[in-house]
C-alpha positions as CSV (number, residue, x, y, z in Angstrom):
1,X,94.2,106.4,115.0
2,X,97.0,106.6,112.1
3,X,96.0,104.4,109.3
4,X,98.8,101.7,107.7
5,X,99.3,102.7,104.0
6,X,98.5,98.8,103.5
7,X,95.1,99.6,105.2
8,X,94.6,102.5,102.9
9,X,95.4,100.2,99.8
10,X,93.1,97.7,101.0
11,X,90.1,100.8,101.5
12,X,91.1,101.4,97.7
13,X,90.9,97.7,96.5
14,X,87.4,97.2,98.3
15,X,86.6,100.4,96.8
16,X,87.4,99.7,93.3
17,X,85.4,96.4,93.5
18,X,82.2,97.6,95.2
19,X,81.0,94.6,97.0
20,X,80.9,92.5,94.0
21,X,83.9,90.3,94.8
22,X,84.7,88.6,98.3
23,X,87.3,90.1,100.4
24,X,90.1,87.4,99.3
25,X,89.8,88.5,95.7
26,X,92.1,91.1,97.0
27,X,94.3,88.9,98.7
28,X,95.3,86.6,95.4
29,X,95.5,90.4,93.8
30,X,98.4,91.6,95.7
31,X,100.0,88.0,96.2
32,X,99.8,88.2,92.4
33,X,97.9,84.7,92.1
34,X,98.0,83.4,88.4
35,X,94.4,82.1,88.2
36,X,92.3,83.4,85.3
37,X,89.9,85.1,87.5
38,X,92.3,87.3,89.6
39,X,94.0,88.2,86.4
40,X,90.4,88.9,85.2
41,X,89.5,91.0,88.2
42,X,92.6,93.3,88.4
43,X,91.6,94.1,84.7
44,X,88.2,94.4,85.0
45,X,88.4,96.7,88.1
46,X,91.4,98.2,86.8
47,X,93.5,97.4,89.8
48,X,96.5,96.2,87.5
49,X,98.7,98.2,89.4
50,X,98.7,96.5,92.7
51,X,98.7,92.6,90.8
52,X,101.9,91.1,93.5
53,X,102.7,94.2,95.1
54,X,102.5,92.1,98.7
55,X,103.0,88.6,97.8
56,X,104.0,87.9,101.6
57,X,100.5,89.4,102.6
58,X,98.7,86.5,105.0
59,X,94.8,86.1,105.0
60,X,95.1,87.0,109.2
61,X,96.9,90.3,107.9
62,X,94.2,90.9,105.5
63,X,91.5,90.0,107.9
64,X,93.2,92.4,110.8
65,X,93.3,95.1,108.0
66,X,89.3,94.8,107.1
67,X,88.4,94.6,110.8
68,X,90.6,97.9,112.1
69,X,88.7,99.7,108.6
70,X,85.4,97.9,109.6
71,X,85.2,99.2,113.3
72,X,86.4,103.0,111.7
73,X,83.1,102.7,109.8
74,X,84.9,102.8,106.7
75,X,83.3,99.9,105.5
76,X,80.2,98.3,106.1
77,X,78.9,94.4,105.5
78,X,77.5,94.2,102.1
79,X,77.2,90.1,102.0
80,X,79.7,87.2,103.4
81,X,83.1,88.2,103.0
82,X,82.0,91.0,100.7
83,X,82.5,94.6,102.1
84,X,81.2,98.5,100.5
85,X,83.2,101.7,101.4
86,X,80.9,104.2,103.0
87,X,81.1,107.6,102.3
88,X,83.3,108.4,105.7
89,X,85.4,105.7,104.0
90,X,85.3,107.3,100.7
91,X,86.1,110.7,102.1
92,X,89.0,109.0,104.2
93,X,90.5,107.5,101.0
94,X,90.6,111.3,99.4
95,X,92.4,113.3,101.9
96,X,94.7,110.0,102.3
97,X,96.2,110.2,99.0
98,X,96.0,113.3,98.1
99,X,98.9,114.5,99.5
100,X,100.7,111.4,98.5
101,X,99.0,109.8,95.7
102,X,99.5,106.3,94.4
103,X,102.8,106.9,92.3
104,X,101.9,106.6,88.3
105,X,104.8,104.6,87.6
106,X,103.5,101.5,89.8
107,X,102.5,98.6,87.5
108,X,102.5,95.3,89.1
109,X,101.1,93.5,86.4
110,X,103.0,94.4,83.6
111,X,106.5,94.3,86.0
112,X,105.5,90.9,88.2
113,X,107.6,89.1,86.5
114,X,111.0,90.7,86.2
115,X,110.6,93.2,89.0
116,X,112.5,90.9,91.7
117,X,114.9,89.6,89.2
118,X,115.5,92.6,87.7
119,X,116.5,94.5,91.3
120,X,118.7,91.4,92.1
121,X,120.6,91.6,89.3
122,X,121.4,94.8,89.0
123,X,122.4,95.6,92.7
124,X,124.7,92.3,92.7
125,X,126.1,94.1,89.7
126,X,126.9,97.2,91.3
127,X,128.5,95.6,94.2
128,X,130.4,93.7,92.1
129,X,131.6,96.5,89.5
130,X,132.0,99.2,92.4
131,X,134.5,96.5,94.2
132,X,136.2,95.9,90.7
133,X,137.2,99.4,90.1
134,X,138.1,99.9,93.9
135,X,140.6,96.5,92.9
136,X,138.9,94.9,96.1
137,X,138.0,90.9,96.1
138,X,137.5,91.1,100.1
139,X,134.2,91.2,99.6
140,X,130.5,89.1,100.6
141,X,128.4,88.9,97.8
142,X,124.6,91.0,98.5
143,X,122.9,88.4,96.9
144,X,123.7,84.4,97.6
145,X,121.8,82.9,94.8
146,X,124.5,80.8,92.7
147,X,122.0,81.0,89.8
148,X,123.0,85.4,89.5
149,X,126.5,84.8,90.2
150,X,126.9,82.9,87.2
151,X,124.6,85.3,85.4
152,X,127.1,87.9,86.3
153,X,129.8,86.3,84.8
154,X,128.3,86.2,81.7
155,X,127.6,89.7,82.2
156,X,130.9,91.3,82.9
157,X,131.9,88.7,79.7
158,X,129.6,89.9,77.2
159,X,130.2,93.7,78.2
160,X,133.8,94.0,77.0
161,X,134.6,97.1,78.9
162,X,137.2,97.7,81.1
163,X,136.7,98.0,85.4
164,X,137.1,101.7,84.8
165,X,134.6,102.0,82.0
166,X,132.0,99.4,82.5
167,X,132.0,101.2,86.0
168,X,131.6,104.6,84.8
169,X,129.1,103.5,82.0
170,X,126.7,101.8,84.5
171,X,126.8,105.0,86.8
172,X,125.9,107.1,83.7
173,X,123.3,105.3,82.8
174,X,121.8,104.9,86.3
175,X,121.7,108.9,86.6
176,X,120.3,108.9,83.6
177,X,117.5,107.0,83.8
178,X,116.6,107.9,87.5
179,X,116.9,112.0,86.9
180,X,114.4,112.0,84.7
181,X,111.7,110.9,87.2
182,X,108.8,113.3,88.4
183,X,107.5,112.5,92.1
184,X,109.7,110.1,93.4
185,X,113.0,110.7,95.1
186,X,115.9,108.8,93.5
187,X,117.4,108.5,97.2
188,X,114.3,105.5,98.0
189,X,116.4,103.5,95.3
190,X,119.5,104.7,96.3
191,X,119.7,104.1,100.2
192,X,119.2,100.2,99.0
193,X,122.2,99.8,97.3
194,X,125.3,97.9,98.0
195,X,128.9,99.0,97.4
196,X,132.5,99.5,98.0
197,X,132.9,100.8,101.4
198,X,129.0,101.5,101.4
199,X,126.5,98.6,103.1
200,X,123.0,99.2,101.6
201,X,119.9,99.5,103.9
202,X,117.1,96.8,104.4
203,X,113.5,97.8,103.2
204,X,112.6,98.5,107.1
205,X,115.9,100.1,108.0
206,X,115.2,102.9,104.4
207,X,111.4,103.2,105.7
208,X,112.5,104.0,109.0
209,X,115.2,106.4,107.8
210,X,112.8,108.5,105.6
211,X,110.3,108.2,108.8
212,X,108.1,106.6,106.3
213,X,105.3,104.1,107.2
214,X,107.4,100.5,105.5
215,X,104.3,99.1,103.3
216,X,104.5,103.2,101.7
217,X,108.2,102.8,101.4
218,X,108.3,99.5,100.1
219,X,105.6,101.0,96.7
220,X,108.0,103.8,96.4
221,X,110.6,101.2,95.7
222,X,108.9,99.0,93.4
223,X,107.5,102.5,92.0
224,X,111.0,103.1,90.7
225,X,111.8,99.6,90.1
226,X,108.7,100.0,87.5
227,X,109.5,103.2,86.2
228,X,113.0,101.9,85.5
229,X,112.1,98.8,83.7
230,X,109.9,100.9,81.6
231,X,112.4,103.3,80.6
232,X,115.0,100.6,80.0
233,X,112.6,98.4,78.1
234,X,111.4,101.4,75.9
235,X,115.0,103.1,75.2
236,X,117.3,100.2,75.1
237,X,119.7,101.7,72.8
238,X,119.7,104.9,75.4
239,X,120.8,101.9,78.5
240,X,122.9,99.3,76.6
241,X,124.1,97.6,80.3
242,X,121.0,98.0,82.0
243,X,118.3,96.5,79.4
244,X,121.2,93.6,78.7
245,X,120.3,93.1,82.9
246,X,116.9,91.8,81.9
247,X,116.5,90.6,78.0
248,X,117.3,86.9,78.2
249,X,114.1,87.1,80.3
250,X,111.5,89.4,78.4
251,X,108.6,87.7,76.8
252,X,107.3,88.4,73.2
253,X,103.1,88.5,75.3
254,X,102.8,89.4,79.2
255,X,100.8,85.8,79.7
256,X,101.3,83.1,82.2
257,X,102.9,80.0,80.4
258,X,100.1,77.5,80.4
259,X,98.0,80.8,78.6
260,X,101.0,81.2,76.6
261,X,101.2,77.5,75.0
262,X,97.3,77.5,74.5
263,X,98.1,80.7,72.4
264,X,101.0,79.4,70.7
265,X,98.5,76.5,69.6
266,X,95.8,78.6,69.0
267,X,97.8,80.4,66.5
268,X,98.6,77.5,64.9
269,X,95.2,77.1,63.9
270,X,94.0,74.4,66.8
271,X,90.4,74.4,68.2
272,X,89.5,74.5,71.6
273,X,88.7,70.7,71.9
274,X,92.0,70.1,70.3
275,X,93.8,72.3,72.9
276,X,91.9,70.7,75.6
277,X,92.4,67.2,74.7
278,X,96.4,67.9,73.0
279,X,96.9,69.7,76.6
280,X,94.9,67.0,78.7
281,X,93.2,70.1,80.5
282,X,89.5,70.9,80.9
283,X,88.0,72.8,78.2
284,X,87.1,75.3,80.5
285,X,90.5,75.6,82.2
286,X,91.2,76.8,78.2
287,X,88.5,78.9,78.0
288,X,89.9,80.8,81.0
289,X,93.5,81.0,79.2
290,X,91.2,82.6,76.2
291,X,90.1,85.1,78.7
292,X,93.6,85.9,79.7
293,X,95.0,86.1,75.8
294,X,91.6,88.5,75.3
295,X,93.1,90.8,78.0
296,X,96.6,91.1,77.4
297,X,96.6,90.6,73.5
298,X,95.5,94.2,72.2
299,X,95.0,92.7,68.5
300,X,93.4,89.2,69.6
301,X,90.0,88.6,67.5
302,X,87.4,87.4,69.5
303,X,84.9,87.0,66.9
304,X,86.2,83.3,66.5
305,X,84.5,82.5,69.6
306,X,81.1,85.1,70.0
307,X,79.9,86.3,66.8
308,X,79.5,90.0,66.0
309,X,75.7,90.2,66.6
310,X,76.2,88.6,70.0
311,X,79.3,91.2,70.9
312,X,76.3,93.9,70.2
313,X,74.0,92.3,72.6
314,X,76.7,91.4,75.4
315,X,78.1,94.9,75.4
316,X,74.3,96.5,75.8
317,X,74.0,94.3,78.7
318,X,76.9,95.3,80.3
319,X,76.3,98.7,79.6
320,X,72.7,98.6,81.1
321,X,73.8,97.0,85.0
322,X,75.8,98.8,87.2
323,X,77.3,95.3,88.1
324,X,80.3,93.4,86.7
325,X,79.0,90.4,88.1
326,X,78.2,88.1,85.2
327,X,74.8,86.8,86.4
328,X,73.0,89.9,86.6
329,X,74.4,90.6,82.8
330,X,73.5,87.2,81.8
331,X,69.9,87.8,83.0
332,X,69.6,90.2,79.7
333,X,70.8,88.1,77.2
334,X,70.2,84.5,78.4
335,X,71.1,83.0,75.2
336,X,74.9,83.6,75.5
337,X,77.4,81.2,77.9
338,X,79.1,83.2,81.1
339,X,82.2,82.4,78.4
340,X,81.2,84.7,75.9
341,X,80.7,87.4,78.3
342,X,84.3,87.3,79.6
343,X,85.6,87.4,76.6
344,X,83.9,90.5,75.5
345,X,84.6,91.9,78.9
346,X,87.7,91.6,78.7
347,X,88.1,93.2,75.3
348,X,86.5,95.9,76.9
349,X,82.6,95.9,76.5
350,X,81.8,97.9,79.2
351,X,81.3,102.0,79.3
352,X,84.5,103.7,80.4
């Protein structure tokens, strides 16, 4: 039986997390759910890289998924809901990806945000532009959201080019930026695209063209879509028109935006009671957005909220149990709160 590449990413997930999360933990991962713990998890197992890479997946997909890998004897029942990859499902998981490995360029967390906006934009765009310099109005629009037509306006206004050049300038820069990529083909992006006298393919209608299983197609894509942003985000000068497709929606910190207003007061030298009661939000619901701020924040100080002798003793406990789960680390130092722990956790106190 020929495994789904969703299957396979599932095997990966369960085996990245070893038992010690239920099988639904990975359904909020590739949905992309914004809770602290998800957010905490993807970290903490380091399984960033799928964070809303399926956020259409269903729980009856995810539950058809664990039972085909289940009766494969892939994985075996390790408590309710909670599921270990055996070593035939360990084995299965190398000679899977080995010939086609997870691409490098995939990063769901850091992208989630502008990924779909940012491939919405820019094909509307070339539609729009190609039909320009052909001199053709007689045209339907690829994408119907009124919000990116006037977007586009504002675009083509702030660009100052004419049809010829801000047509020729875009195609430059898309060459540019997608020759430069090592193990993907530029074609995945390209079969998707919309333009004069050209009708772009749906996602299943590319997978099936390449003879590619959709759910592998569909990481390619967002592969590139990830590699692009990247480049374009760290070379703007290099892409003038295709960073100016996504700055009115970067963010100065990758948070959500109830972490990001706790931040903004934290930094503005408010307590957590303060933040709690200003916000009208449980003072743990805070304490989670600390968690999250500790994660994504490289130069966030923890030592605010768990003193430095107490960082010592966490990170010896974590470093002692082969377990992430807090309970069994908490067992070694019962005089810290399950809140201290994430925080060093996530400022990463364990072993590499």
């Amino acid at each position: 039986m020929k495994n789904s590449y969703l299957s396979m990413i599932v095997l990966y997930c369960l085996h990245k997390i070893n038992g010690e999360r239920t099988i639904y933990s990975i359904l909020h991962l590739l949905n992309g759910k914004k809770s602290s713990q998800t957010i905490q998890d993807a970290h903490i197992f380091n399984l960033t890289t799928f964070f809303s890479t399926f956020p259409l997946l269903k729980r009856a997909e995810l539950d058809m998924h664990i039972d085909i890998l289940n009766k494969q004897g892939f994985v075996s029942t390790n408590a309710e809901q909670s599921y270990c990859v055996t070593s035939v499902g360990l084995k299965q998981l190398e000679e899977y990806f080995k010939p086609n490995p997870i691409p490098a360029n995939l990063n769901g967390w850091k992208f989630h945000n502008l990924t779909d906006l940012f491939w919405e934009r820019l094909s509307l765009a070339i539609q729009v532009i190609s039909h320009l310099k052909n001199r053709n109005s007689k045209y339907l629009p690829i994408q119907k959201s009124k919000e990116h037509h006037k977007w586009l306006k504002g675009y083509l206004y702030k660009c100052k080019l004419s049809k010829d050049e801000l047509a020729e300038k875009l195609y430059d820069e898309l060459v540019a930026c997608l020759e430069t990529m090592d193990g993907l083909d530029p074609s995945i992006f390209v079969k998707r695209v919309t333009g004069y006298q050209i009708i772009g393919l749906t996602e299943a209608q590319a997978a099936d063209q390449f003879d590619m299983d959709e759910e592998a197609y569909h990481i390619q894509f967002l592969s590139i879509l990830h590699y692009m942003l990247e480049k374009v985000g760290t070379k703007q000068g290099d892409f003038p028109l295709l960073s100016c497709m996504i700055e009115d929606k970067k963010r100065a910190t990758p948070l959500t935006e109830s972490s990001n207003r706790t931040f903004n007061l934290l930094q503005m030298g408010y307590r957590l009671e303060e933040i709690a009661q200003m916000r009208k939000l449980k003072k743990n619901t805070i304490e989670d957005h600390l968690v999250e701020i500790a994660l994504n924040i490289p130069n966030f100080d923890i030592s605010a909220f768990v003193n430095i002798d107490k960082q010592k003793e966490i990170k010896m406990a974590i470093n002692s149990v082969s377990s992430k789960q807090l309970k069994y680390i908490r067992e070694l130092v019962p005089d810290v709160d399950y809140f201290e722990i994430r925080l060093v956790l996530a400022k990463g106190g364990e072993k590499k």
